[in-house]
Residue frames relative to the residue before (quaternion, step in Angstrom):
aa qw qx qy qz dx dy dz
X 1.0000 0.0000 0.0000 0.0000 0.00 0.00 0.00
X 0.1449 0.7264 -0.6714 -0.0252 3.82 -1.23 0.33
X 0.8223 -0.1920 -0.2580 0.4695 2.83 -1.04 1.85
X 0.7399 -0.3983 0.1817 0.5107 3.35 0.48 1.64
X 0.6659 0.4033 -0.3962 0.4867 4.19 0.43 -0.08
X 0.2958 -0.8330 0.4371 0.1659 3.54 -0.90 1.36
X 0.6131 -0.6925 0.3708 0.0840 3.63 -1.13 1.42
X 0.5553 0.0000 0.2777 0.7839 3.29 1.33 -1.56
X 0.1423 -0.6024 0.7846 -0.0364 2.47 -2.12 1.71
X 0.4388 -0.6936 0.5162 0.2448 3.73 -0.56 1.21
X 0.5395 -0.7539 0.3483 0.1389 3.40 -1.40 0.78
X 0.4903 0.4880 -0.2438 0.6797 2.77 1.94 0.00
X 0.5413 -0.5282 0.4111 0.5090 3.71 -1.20 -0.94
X 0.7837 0.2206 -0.1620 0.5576 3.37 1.05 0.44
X 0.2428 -0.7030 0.5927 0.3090 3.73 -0.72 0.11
X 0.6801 -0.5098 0.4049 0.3369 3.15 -1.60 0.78
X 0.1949 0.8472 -0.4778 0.1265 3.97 -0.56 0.20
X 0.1520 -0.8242 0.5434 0.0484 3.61 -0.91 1.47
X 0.0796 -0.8052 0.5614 0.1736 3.53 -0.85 0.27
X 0.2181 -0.8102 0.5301 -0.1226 2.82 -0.22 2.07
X 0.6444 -0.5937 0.4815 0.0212 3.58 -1.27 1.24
X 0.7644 0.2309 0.0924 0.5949 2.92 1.03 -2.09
X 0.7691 0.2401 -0.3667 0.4651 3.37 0.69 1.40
X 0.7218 -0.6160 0.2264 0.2197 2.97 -0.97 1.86
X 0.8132 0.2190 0.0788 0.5334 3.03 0.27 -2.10
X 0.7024 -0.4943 0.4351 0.2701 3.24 -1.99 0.15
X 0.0716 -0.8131 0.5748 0.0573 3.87 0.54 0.87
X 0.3545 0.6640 -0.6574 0.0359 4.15 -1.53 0.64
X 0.7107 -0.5806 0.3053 0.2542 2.68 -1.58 0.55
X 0.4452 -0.5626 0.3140 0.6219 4.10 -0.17 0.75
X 0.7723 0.4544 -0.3847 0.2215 3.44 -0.31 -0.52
X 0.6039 0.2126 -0.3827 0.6661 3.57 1.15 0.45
X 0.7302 0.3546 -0.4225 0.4032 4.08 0.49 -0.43
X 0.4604 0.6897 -0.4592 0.3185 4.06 1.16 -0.30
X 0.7222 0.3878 -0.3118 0.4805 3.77 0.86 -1.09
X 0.5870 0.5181 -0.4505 0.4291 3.69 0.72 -1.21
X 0.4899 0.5661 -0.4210 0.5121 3.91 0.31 -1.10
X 0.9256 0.1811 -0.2300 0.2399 3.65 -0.20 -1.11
X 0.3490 0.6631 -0.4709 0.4656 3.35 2.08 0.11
X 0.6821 0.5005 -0.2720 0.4585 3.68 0.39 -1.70
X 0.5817 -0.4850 0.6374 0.1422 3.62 -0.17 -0.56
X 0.4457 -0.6078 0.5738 0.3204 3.02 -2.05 0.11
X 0.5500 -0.5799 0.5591 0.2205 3.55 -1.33 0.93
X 0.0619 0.7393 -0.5068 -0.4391 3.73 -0.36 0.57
X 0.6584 -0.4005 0.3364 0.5412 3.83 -1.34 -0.34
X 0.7048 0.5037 -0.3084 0.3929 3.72 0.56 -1.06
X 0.4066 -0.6524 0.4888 0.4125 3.95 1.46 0.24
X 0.3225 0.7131 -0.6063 0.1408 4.04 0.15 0.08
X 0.7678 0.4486 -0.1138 0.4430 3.58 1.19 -1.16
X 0.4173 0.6547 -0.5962 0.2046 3.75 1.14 0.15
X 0.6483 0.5407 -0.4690 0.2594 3.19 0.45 -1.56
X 0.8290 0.3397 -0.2243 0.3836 3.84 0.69 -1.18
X 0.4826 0.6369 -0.5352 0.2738 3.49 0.74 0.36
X 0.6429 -0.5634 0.3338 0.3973 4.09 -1.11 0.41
X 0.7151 -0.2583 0.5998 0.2492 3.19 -1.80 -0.11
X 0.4218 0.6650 -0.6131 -0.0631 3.31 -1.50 0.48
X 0.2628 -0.7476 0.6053 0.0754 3.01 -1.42 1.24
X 0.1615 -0.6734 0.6958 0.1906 3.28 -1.72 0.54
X 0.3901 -0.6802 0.5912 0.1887 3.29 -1.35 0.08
X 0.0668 0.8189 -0.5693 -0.0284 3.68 -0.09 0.86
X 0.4754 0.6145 -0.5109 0.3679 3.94 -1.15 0.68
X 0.0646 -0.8417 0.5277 0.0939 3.24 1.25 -0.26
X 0.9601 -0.0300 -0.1412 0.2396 3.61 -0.78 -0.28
X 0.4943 0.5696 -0.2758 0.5960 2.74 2.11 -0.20
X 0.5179 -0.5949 0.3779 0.4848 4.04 1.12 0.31
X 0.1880 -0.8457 0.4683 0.1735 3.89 0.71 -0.66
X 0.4490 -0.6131 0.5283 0.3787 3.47 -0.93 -1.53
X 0.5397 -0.6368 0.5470 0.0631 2.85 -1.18 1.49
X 0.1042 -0.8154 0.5590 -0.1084 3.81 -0.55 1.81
X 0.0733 -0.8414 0.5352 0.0139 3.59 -0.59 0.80
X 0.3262 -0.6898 0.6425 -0.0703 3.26 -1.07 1.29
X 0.0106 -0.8321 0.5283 0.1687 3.57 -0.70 0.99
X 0.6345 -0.4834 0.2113 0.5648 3.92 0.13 0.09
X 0.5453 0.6394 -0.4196 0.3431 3.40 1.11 -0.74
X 0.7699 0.3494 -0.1168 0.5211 3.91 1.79 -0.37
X 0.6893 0.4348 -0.2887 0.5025 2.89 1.46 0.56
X 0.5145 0.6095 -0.3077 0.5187 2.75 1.86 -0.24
X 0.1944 -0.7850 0.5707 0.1425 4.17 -0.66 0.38
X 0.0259 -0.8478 0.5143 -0.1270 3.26 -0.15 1.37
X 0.1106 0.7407 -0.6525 0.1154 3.83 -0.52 1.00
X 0.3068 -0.7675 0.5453 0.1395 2.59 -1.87 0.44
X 0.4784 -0.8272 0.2750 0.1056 2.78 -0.91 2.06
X 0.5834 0.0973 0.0172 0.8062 3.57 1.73 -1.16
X 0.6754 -0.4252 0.3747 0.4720 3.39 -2.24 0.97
X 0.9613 0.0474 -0.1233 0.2417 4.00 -1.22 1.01
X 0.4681 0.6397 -0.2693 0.5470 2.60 2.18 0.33
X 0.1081 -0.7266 0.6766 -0.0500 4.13 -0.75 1.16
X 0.1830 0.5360 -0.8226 -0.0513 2.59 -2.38 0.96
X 0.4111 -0.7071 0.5711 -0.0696 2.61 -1.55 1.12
X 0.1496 -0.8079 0.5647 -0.0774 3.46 -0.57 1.36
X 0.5332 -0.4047 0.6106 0.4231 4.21 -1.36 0.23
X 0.3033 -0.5602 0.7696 0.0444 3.47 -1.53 1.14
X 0.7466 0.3920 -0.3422 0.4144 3.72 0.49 0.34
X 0.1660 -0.7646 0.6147 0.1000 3.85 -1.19 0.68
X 0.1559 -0.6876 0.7038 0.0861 3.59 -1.48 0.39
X 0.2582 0.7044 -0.6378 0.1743 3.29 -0.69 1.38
X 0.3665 -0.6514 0.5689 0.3430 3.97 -0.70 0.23
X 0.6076 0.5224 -0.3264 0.5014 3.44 1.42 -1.07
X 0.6358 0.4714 -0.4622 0.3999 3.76 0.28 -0.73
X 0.7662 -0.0914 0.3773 0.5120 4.01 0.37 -1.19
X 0.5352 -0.5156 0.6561 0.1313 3.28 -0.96 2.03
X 0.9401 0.2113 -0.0638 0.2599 3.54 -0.21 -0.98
X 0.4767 -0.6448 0.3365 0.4937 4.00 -0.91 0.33
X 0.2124 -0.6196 0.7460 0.1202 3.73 -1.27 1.04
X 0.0205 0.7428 -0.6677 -0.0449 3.53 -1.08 1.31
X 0.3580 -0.8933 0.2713 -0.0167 3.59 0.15 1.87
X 0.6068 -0.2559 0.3188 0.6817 4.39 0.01 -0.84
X 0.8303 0.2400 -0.4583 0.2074 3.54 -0.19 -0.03
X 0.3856 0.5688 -0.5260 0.5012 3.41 1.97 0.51
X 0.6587 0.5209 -0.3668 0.4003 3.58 0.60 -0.55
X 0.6260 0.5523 -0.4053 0.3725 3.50 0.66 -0.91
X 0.6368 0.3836 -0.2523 0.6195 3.58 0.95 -0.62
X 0.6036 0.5656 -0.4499 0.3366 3.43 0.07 -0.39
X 0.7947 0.4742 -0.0531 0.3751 3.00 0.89 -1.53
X 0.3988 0.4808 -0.4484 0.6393 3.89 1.45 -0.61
X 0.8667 0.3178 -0.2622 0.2811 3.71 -0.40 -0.94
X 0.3575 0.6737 -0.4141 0.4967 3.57 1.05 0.60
């Protein structure tokens, strides 16, 4: 989902999906990460556009309905600094078939996850 309006509807009742520790960024396959990519928008590099990029939410529990998990950009976004007060800011998220058949939600689903626990 981004800003509450859903992107991809899995073909099953649920979509395959790891939550991995030992990986940074949000990792799917194009065919569930191809539309989100085009809901969200482009990221610029100078960060000017976090504040206004969308929500996204996933829904994990698969057949049992689960729970609905939201991610604001401020955690999906990847911001470093490049020089002393100087940001860029990049998508915390990748589409590859080669990287992973399946969705890896990685540390920046956690980083939210976790403040809101």
């Amino acid at each position: 989902f981004v800003n509450g309006k859903q992107v991809h509807k899995c073909l099953l009742d649920y979509c395959p999906t790891v939550i991995d520790t030992g990986t940074s960024i949000l990792a799917f396959p194009p065919y569930i990460g191809d539309p989100l990519l085009k809901a969200i928008g482009k990221v610029n590099q100078d960060c000017s556009n976090v504040a206004s990029l969308p929500n996204i939410s996933f829904s994990l529990g698969g057949l049992t309905g689960g729970q609905e998990f939201t991610l604001e950009p401020e955690f999906y976004v990847l911001r470093g600094e490049v020089a002393p007060g100087k940001f860029e800011c990049q998508l915390g998220i990748e589409v590859s078939l080669a990287l992973t058949p399946l969705t890896i939600l990685g540390d920046v689903f956690f980083a939210e996850i976790l403040l809101c626990v």
